[in-house]
C-alpha positions in Angstrom: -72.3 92.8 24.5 -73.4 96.3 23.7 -75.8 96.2 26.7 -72.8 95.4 29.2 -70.8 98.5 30.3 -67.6 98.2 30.0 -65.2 97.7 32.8 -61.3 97.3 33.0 -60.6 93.6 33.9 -58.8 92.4 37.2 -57.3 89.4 35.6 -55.7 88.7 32.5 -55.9 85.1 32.2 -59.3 83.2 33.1 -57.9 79.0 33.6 -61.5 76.9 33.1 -61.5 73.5 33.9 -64.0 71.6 31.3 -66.1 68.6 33.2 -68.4 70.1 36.1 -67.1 73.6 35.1 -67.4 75.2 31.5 -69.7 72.0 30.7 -73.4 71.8 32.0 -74.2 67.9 33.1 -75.2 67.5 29.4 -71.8 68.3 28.1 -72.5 71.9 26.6 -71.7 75.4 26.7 -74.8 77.8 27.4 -75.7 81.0 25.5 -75.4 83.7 28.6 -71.7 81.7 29.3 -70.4 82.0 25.8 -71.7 85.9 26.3 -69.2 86.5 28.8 -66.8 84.3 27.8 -67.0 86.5 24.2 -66.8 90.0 26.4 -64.0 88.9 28.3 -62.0 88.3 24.8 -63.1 91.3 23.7 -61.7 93.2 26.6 -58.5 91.8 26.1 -58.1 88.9 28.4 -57.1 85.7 27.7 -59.7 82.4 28.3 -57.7 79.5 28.0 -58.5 75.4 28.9 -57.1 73.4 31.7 -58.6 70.2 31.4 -57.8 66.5 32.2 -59.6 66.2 28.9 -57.1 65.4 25.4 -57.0 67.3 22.2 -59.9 64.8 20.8 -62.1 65.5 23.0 -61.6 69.3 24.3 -61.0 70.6 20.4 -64.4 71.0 19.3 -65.6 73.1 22.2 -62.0 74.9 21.6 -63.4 75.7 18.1 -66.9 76.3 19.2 -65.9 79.5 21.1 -63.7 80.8 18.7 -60.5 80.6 20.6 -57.4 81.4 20.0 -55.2 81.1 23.1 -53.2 78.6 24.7 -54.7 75.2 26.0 -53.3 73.1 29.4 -54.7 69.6 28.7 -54.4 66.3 30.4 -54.0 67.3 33.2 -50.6 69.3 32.3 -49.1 66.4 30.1 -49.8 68.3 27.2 -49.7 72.4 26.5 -50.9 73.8 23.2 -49.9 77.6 22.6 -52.6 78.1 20.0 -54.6 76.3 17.3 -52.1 73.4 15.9 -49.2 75.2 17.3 -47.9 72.1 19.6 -46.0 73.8 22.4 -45.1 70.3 25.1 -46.2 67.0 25.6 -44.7 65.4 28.8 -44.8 61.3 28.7 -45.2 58.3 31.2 -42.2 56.0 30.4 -43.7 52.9 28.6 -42.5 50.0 31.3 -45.1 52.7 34.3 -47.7 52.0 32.0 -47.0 48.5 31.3 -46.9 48.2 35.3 -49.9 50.6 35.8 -52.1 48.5 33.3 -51.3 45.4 34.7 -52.5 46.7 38.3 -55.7 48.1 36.1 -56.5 45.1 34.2 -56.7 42.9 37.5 -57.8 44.7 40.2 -59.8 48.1 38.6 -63.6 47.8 36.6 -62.2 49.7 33.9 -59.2 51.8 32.8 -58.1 54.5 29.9 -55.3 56.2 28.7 -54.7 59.4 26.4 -52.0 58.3 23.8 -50.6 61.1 20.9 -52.8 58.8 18.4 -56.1 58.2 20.7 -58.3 58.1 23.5 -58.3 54.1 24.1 -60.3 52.1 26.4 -60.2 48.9 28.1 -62.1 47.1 25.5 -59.9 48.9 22.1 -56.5 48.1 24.4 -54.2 45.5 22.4 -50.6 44.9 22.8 -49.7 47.0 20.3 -50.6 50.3 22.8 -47.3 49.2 24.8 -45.2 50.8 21.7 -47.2 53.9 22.3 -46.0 57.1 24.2 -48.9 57.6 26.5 -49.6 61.0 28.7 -52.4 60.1 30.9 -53.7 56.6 32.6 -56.7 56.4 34.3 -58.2 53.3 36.1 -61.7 53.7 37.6 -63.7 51.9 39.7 -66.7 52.2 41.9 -64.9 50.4 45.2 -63.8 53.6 46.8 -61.3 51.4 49.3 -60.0 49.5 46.0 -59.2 53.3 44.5 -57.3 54.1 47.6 -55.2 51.2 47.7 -54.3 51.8 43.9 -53.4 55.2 44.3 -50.9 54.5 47.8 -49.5 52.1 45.8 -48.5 54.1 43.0 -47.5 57.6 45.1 -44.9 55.0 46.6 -43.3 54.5 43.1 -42.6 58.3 43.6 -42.8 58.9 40.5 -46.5 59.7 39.5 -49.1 62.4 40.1 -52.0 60.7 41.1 -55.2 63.0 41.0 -58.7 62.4 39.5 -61.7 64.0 38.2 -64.8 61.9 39.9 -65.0 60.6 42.9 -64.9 57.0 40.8 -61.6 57.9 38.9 -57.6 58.4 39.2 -56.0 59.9 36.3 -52.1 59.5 36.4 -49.4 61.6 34.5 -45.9 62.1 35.0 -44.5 63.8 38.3 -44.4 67.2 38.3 -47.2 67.5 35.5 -50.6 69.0 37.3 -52.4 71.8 35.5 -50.4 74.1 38.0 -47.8 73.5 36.2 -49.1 73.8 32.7 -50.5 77.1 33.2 -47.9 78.7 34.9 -45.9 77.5 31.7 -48.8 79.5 30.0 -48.0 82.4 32.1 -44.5 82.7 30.9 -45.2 82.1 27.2 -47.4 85.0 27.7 -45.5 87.5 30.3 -48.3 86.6 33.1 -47.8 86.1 36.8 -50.0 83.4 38.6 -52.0 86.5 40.3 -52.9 87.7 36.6 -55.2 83.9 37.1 -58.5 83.5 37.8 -58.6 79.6 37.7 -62.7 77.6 38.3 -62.9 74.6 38.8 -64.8 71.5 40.8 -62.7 68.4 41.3 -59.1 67.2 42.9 -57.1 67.6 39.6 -58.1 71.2 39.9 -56.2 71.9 43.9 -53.3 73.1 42.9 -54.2 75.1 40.0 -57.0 77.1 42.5 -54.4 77.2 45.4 -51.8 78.9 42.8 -53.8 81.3 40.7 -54.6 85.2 41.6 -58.0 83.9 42.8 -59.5 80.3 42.6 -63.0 79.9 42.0 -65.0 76.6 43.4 -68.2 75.9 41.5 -71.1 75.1 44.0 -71.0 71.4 42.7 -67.7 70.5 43.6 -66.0 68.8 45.7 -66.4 69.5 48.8 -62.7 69.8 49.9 -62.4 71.9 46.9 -64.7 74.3 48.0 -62.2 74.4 51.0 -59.6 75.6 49.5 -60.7 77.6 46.7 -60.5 81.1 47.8 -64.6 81.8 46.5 -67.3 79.7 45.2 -69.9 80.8 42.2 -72.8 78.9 41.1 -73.2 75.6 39.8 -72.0 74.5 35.9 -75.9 74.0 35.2 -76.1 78.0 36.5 -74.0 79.6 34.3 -71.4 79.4 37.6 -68.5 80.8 35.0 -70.3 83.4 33.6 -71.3 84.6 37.1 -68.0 84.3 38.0 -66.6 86.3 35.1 -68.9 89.2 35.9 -68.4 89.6 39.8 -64.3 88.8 40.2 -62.9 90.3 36.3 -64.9 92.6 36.1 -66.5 93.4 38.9 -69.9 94.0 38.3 
């Protein structure tokens, strides 16, 4: 980056959701995004996930930029202070998922569910998953009314955060467990405030996060209720939307 002048940085903490954010539509990372991402490291701030993805399937683009720092995955149900340094992993009791995949299995077109062993489907889902400790359930399904009816049923339990990631999706963890909340555990591993966050992000599991942080960045192919709420909006993930994002709020360029 020795063509980039360099500038002291407004935030100490950049929270980037994965899907529709980090990710172009084909699931990668661009060059001019990794540039930035690279320049805001070397400046001394932290880039750190917040992802409904698990460590199966957010670890290789953790290890493709070189990063050392913290990780809030599924949603919150699991925080990682560094590369195999385990730091919380908050679990659904086992008789909410036996209940939640019974509602899944009859009324939903498919369901998931993130596990300390795997990333199990429907179709790889046996009896033997029950005696796993599970920190994410998802149950999707293209009936929009079906979705809703799921989701009031299960706020009612009152114990559940009920968010999702596509308009298709509901992905479930344990009350109290949001990427809010994982991050602003980040924050106090690391002697951060929620303002030192610059949070991006596109769908509902990333509200509270945007509504918390310093500054909350929509990307332009969000949500539109995201958008909303976020306090600015960059480009698109296929745009390089975080590296834009990167140079006009951290560093102000």
């Amino acid at each position: 980056m020795n063509t980039v002048q360099q500038v002291k940085a407004k935030y100490k903490l950049i929270a980037l959701d994965l899907d529709g954010t980090l990710l172009t539509d084909e699931k990668c990372i661009t060059e001019e995004t990794k540039k930035w991402l690279q320049y805001a490291v070397d400046q001394g701030v932290k880039v750190m996930f917040s992802t409904g993805r698990g460590l199966q399937t957010a670890q290789g683009f953790w290890d493709e930029l070189g990063l050392d720092s913290p990780m809030v995955l599924l949603n919150g149900a699991e925080i990682w202070e560094g590369p195999g340094k385990l730091k919380k992993r908050v679990f659904l009791p086992r008789d909410t998922v036996r209940l939640m995949h019974a509602i899944a299995a009859e009324r939903a077109e498919w369901y998931w569910g993130y596990s300390v062993e795997s990333l199990t489907g429907d179709k790889d889902w046996t009896a033997e998953m029950f005696e796993r400790d599970w920190m994410k359930f998802g149950i999707g399904s293209h009936d929009q009314q079906k979705l809703a009816e799921i989701k009031e049923e299960l706020l009612r339990w009152g114990t559940l955060e009920v968010t999702r990631s596509a308009l298709t999706n509901m992905e479930i963890s344990a009350k109290g467990t949001t990427k809010e909340s994982g991050v602003r555990e980040v924050c106090q591993m690391l002697g951060f405030s929620m303002s030192d966050v610059i949070a991006m992000g596109d769908s509902d599991n990333d509200a509270k996060l945007l509504k918390a942080a310093g500054l909350g960045v929509a990307m332009a192919n969000g949500e539109e209720h995201i958008k909303s709420i976020a306090d600015v909006m960059t480009a698109t993930n296929n745009e390089d939307g975080v590296a834009q994002a990167i140079q006009k709020y951290v560093f102000q360029m």
